[in-house]
C-alpha positions as MATLAB code, in Angstrom:
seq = 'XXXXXXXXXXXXXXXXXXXXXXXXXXXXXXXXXXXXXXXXXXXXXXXXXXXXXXXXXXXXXXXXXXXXXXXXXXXXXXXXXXXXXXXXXXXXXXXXXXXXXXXXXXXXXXXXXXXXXXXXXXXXXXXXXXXXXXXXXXXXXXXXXXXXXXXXXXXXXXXXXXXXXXXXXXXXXXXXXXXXXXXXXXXXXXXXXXXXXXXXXXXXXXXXXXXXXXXXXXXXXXXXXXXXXXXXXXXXXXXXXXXXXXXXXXXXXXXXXXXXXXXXXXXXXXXXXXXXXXXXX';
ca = [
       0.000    0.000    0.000;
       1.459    3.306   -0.982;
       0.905    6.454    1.106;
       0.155    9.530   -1.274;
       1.555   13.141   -0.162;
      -1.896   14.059    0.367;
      -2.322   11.324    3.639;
       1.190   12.027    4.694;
       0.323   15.890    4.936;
      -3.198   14.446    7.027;
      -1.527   12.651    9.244;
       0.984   15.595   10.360;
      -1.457   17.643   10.918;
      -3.319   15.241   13.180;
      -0.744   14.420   15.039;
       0.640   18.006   15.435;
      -2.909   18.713   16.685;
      -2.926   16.002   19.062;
       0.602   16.853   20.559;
      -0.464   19.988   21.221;
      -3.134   18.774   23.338;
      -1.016   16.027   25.286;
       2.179   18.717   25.768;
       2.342   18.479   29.773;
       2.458   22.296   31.571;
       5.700   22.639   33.550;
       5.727   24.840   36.789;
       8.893   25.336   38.222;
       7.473   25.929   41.792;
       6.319   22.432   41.705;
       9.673   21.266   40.398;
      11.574   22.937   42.832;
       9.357   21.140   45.437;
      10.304   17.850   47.215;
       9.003   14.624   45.194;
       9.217   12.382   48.023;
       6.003   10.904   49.151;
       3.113   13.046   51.061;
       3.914   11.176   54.846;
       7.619   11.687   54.242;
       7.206   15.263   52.809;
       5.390   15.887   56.159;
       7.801   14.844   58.423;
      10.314   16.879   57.099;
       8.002   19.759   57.558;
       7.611   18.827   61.568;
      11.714   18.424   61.896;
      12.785   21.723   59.487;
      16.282   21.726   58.903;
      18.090   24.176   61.128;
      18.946   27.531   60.217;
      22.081   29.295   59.962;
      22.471   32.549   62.292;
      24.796   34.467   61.298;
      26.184   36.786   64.274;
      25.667   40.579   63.569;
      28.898   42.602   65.488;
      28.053   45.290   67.614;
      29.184   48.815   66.280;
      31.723   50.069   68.770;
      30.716   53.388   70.626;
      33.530   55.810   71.020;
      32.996   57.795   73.950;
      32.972   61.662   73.482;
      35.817   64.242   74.814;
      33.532   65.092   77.207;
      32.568   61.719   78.778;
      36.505   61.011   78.616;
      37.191   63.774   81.227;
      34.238   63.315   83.120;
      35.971   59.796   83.986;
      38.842   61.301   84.741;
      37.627   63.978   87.122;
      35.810   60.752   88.748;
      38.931   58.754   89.060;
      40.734   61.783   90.068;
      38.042   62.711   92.969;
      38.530   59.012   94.487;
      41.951   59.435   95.445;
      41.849   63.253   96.448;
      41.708   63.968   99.629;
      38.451   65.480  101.054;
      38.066   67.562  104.001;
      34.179   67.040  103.831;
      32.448   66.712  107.365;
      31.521   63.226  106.448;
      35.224   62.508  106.251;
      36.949   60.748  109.402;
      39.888   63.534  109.039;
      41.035   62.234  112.423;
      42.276   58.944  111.409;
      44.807   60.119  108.524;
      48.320   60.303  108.934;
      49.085   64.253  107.766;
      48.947   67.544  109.871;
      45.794   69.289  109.616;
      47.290   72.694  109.951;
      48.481   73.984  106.461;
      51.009   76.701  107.219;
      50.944   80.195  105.342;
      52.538   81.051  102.311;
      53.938   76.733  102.351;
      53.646   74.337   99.524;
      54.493   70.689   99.901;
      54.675   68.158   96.867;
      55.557   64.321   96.511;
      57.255   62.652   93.439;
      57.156   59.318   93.815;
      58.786   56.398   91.526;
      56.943   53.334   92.762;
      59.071   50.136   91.577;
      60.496   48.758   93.913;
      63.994   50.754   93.410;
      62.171   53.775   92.845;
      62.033   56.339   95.128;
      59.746   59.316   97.133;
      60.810   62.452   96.818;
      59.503   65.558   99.123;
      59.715   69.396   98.225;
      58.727   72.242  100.499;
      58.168   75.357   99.108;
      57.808   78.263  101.780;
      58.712   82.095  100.588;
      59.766   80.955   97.371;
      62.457   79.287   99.061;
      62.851   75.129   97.907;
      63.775   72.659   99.975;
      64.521   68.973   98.134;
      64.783   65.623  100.465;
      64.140   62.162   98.741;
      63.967   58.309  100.133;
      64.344   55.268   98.950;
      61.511   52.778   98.410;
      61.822   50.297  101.915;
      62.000   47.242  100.646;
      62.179   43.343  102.239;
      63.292   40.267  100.837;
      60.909   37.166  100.075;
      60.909   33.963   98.467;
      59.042   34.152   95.420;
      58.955   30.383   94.116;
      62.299   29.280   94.503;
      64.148   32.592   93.948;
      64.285   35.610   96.651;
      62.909   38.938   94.994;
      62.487   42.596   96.268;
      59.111   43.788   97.502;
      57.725   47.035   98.677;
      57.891   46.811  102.743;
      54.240   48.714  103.158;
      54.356   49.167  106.984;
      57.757   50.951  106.483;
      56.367   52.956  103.854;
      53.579   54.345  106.209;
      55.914   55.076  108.874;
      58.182   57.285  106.246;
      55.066   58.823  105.170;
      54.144   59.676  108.514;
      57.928   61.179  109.364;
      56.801   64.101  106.585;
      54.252   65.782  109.037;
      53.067   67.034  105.566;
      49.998   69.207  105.747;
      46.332   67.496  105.355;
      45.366   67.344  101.415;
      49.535   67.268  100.085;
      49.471   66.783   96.598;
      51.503   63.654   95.185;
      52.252   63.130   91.957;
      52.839   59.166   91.060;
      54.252   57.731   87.906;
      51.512   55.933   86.263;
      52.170   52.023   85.961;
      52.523   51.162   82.213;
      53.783   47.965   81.798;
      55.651   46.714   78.629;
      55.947   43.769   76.683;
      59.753   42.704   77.633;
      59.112   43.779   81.762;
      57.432   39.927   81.539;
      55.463   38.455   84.427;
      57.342   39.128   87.188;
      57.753   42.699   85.941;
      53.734   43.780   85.557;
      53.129   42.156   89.033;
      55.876   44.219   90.718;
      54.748   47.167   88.526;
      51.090   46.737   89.542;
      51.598   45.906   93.190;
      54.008   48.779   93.784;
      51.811   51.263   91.701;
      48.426   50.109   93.847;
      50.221   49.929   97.067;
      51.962   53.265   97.489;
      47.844   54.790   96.239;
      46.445   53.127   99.213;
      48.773   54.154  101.425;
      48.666   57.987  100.115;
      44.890   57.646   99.589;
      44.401   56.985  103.329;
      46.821   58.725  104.758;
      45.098   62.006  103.456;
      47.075   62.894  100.312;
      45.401   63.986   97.204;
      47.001   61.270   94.555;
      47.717   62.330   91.006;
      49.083   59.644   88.545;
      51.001   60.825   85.695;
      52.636   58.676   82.682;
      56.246   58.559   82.772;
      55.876   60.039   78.948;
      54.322   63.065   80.421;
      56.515   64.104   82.752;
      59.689   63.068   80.336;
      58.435   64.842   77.495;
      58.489   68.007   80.272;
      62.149   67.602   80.606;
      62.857   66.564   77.196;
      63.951   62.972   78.086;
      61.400   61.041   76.171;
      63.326   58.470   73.490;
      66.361   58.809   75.245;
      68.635   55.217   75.046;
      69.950   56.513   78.532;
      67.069   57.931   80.115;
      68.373   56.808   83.446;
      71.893   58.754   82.758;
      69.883   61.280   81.023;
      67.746   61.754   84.348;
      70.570   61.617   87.240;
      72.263   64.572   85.448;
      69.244   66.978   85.342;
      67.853   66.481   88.525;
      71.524   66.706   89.924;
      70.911   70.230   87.797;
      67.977   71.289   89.234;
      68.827   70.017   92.814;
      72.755   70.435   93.136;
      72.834   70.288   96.786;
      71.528   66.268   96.197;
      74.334   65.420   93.588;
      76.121   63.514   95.884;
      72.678   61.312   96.059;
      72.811   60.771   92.446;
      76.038   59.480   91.489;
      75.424   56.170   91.087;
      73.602   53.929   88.044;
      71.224   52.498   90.446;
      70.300   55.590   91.771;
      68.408   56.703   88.777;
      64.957   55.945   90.981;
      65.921   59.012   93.218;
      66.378   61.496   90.375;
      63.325   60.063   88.632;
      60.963   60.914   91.712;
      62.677   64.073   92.206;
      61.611   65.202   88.580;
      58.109   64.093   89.338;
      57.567   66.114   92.533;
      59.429   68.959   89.874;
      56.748   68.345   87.225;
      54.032   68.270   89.721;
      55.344   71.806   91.413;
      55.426   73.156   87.887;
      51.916   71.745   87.383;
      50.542   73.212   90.160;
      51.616   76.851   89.334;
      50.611   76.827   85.632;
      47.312   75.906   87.308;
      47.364   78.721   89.315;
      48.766   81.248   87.132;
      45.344   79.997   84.865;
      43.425   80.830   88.062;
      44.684   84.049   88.513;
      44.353   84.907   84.595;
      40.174   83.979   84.809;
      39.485   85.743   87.672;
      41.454   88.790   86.459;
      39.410   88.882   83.412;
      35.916   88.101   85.479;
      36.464   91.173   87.497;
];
């Protein structure tokens, strides 16, 4: 049996015509669905698969110039002495009677071979004494190391007789990477200790960074800073040369300069003082 062209063109179009009609409809939702039977499809909808949280960091506030001193002033008013009537001003350690036209200031160097140093200023006339750190020997695992002897500290601070609210001026601990262990506990305890002892003893405590003061006397990157500070404080207090001679004595002339930062300190303060109410009036 032969097929003519006209039954091959009928049966094209018939079956074109019937494709048409049979041509499934795709949707992708469905597709992207799970074909895994109904009960199974269900339990996977009771037990989800857990999500991943992804931790959002918390933008880091920077505190304002403002708030920055406020926090200082705060940390400044708990070690300052206060002659409030709340205070107990009979248990400190200091004379209550300031005397006229006087002006007493600490340095102090608190490692343990640092040093205290006292100046008295009365009728523009200075007078320069400075101490050593007392110290005691202990057993500190199996080797003996310094420490500060705090009961002999109290009694030197007591020997001053210095007048009730004495400002002292502290070198600020700041330890370093190379001190090591031994070196930020000794820093730490020293710095700590000597506050205490000032703090209750009625002295109003001022910490300052050794960078501070150093940049003050131009000593800051010096490779012999030590040297560097035995020869100007032998400067500025010649009749205690004879107290600086030595390498390990580099602790006396350091608290010397402190007390000599702080008594600058205190008059550019005043001079300030003096300026404002000038101008108020």
């Amino acid at each position: 049996m032969q097929l003519t062209p006209e039954f091959h063109q009928i049966e094209l179009h018939f079956m074109s015509k019937l494709s048409l009609k049979l041509k499934p409809t795709v949707h992708i939702r469905s597709f992207c669905s799970s074909s895994l039977p109904k009960a199974q499809a269900q339990a996977q909808n009771l037990n989800p698969e857990p999500q991943i949280i992804v931790p959002v960091r918390k933008r880091r506030v920077v505190a304002s110039s403002s708030s920055n001193a406020q926090l200082k002033e705060n940390w400044l008013a708990s070690i300052s002495y206060s002659s409030s009537p709340g205070n107990n001003n009979n248990a400190h350690l200091l004379n209550e009677h300031k005397i006229e036209g006087s002006k007493w200031f600490l340095g102090i160097d608190p490692d343990v071979s640092g040093a205290v140093a006292l100046l008295k200023l009365h009728d523009s006339v200075c007078q320069a004494q400075v101490f050593d750190s007392p110290h005691v020997k202990m057993l500190v695992g199996k080797r003996t190391r310094r420490r500060l002897d705090a009961n002999s500290i109290i009694q030197l601070v007591r020997s001053f007789d210095a007048p009730a609210g004495t400002t002292a001026y502290i070198e600020q601990s700041l330890p370093f990477p190379q001190d090591g262990k031994q070196g930020w506990w000794s820093g730490g305890f020293g710095y700590g200790l000597w506050i205490g002892i000032l703090v209750s003893s009625g002295f109003s405590v001022v910490p300052v960074p050794s960078f501070t003061w150093k940049a003050k006397f131009e000593l800051s990157g010096s490779k012999n800073a030590k040297d560097d500070s035995r020869k100007l404080a032998s400067t500025l207090f010649p009749s205690l040369s004879s107290l600086l001679s030595r390498k390990k004595d580099h602790g006396r002339a350091e608290a010397l300069l402190i007390a000599a930062y702080g008594k600058d300190q205190n008059e550019s303060q005043e001079l300030k003082e003096t300026i404002v109410d000038k101008l108020e009036t």
